[in-house]
N, C-alpha and C positions, 0 to 999 in steps of 0.2 A: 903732894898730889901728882899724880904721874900722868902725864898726858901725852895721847896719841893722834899724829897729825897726819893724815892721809892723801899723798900726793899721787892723785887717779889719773886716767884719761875721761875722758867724757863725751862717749855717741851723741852726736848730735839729736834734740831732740826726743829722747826714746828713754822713757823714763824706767820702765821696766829692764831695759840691758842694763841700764845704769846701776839700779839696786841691784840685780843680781850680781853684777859684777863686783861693787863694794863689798857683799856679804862674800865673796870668794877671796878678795885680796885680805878681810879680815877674818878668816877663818879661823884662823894660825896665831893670830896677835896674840902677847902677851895681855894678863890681867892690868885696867889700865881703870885709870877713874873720869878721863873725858876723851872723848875722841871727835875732831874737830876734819869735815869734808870740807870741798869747795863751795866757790860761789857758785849756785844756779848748778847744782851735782847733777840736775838729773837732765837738762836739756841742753846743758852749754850754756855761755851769755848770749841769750838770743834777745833784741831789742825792738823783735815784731811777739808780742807774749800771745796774740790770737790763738786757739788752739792747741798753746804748749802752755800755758799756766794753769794752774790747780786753785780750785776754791780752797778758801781758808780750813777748813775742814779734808783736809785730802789722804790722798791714798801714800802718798811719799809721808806725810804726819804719822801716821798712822804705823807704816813702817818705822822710821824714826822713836816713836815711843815701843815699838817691837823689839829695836835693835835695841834700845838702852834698858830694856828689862834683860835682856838675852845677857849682854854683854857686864851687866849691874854698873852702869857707867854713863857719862850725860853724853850727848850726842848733840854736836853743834854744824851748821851751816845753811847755806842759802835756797831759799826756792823760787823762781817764778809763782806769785801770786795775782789770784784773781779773789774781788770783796767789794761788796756794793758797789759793782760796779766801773769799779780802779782797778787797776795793776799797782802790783808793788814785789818788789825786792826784798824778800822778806826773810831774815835772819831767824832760824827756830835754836833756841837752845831748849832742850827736851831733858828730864832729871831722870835715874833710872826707875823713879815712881810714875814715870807720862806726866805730869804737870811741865809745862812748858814756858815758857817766855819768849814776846816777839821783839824782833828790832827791824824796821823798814828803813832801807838804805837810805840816807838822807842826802848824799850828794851823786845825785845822778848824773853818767858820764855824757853830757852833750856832744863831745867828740865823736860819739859812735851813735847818735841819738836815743838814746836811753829815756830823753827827760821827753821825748813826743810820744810814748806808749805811757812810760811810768809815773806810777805819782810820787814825789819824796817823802820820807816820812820826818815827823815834828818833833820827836822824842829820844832825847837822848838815855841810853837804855842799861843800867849796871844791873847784873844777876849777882846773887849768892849763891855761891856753893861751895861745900870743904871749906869753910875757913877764909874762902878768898870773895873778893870784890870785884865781878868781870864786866871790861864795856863792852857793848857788841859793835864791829863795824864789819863794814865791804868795801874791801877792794879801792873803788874809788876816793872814798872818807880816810884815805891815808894822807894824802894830799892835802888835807886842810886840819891844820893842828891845834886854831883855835877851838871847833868842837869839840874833840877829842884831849884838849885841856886837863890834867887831872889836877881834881882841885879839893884834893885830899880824899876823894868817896871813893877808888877803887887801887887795885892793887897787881892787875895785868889785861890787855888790849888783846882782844882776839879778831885777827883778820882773815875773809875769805873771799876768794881774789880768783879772776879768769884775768891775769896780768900778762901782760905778751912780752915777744921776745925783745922789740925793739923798744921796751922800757923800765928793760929787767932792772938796768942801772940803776934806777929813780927809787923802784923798790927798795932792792937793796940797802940804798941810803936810808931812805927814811923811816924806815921798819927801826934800823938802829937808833933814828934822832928820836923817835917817839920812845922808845924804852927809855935813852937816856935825859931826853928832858922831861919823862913824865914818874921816871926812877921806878919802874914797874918791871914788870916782867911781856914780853909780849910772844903770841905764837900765832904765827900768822901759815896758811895753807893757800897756797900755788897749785894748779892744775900743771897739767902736760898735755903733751898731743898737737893737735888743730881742730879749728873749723872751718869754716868756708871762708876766713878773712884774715885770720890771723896764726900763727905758732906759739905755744906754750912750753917754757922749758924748766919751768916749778921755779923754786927757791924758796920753799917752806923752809920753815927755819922757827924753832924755839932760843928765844932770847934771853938773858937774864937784864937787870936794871941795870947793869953797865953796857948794854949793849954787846953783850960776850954772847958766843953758840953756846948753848948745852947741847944742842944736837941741828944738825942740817941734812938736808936732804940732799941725794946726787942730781946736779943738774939734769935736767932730758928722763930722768929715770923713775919711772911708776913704783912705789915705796910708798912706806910707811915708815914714820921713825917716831921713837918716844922717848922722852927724858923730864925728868922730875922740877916741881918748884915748890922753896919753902916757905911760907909766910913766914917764919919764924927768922929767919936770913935775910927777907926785906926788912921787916919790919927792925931789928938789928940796924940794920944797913942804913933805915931813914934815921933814927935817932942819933948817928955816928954825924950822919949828912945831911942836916936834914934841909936841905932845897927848896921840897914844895912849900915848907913854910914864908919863904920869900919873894915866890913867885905874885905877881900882879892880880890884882884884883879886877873882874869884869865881869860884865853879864852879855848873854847872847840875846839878841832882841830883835834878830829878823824871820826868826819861826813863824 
């Protein structure tokens, strides 16, 4: 499966520059089977959602199952949502038939107050596609690795992230521990640019289960980059090593 990870900048707010913009910087991409945006692509991580979030039903969705017929490829990332009433952080993976799957951000960053607009969501979220087994997270759910636990049900972690500059390091790291202690593949996408609070300087980056680059992005630099993962090489790879089979057993039980 070849996968294309998209490290944008992001007008604050202004949903419309936003997609136009991504439809320009993907104009040109190679033929690819998922293409993975940032968190909150179309407004920035904005932690007041009044205003700037979209019903469940919206027009960035809408686009999104546009792009993935256009493109015959799934289209993954985050939106400011608005749904009975809540906000939420809502993770779309979109198949190139528009059938779609939600994942609502589950650990919302208090640091930035995230958690006094949003609501977190309950559900830990695996999609199929091509063959493979995907969790969905954001950004902040990197940081806690008992959720994100695999416990044999998937086969690569996809993350989308407004991660700043002064905690790029943290990224960095843990992007790598979670491939390698969950022996997966992970492709996580990094914005660029600023907001009104912070600077972004990407560090997308597709991983293999040891924690190796198949492909990285240029710091600071608005790109696109894609490179390939095989189930058929993990799954190799588990039976050689096989790890998760002795990993601890537990249940989560504060949802």
């Amino acid at each position: 499966m070849k996968v294309l990870l998209v490290q944008s900048d992001i007008k604050w707010q202004s949903r419309e520059e936003n997609l136009i913009h991504i439809e320009k910087l993907l104009e040109n991409s190679s033929p690819s089977d998922l293409i993975i945006l940032p968190e909150m692509f179309t407004t920035g991580f904005c932690t007041s959602p009044k205003g700037a979030a979209e019903e469940a039903d919206s027009k960035t969705l809408e686009w999104m199952q546009w792009m993935a017929e256009k493109k015959d490829a799934a289209i993954a990332g985050s939106v400011a949502t608005h749904e009975n009433e809540k906000y939420y952080n809502r993770f779309y993976f979109v198949k190139p038939d528009g059938a779609y799957t939600t994942y609502n951000k589950r650990h919302l960053f208090t640091f930035a107050g995230e958690d006094k607009e949003y609501t977190g969501g309950k559900e830990r979220v695996i999609v199929e596609f091509m063959g493979f087994r995907i969790l969905l997270q954001v950004c902040y759910d990197l940081r806690f690795p008992v959720f994100s636990r695999n416990r044999k049900d998937y086969d690569m972690i996809i993350y989308v992230a407004n991660w700043p500059i002064p905690r790029i390091d943290a990224w960095n790291a843990l992007l790598r521990a979670r491939a390698i202690e969950n022996v997966c593949y992970v492709a996580a996408v990094n914005r660029v640019g600023d907001d009104s609070y912070v600077k972004y300087n990407g560090g997308t980056v597709l991983l293999d289960y040891l924690g190796k680059d198949i492909k990285a992005a240029e710091f600071g630099k608005e790109e696109y980059i894609a490179g390939d993962v095989e189930i058929e090489s993990l799954n190799e790879f588990r039976l050689k090593f096989p790890a998760l089979n002795d990993a601890d057993q537990f249940e989560i039980t504060n949802l």
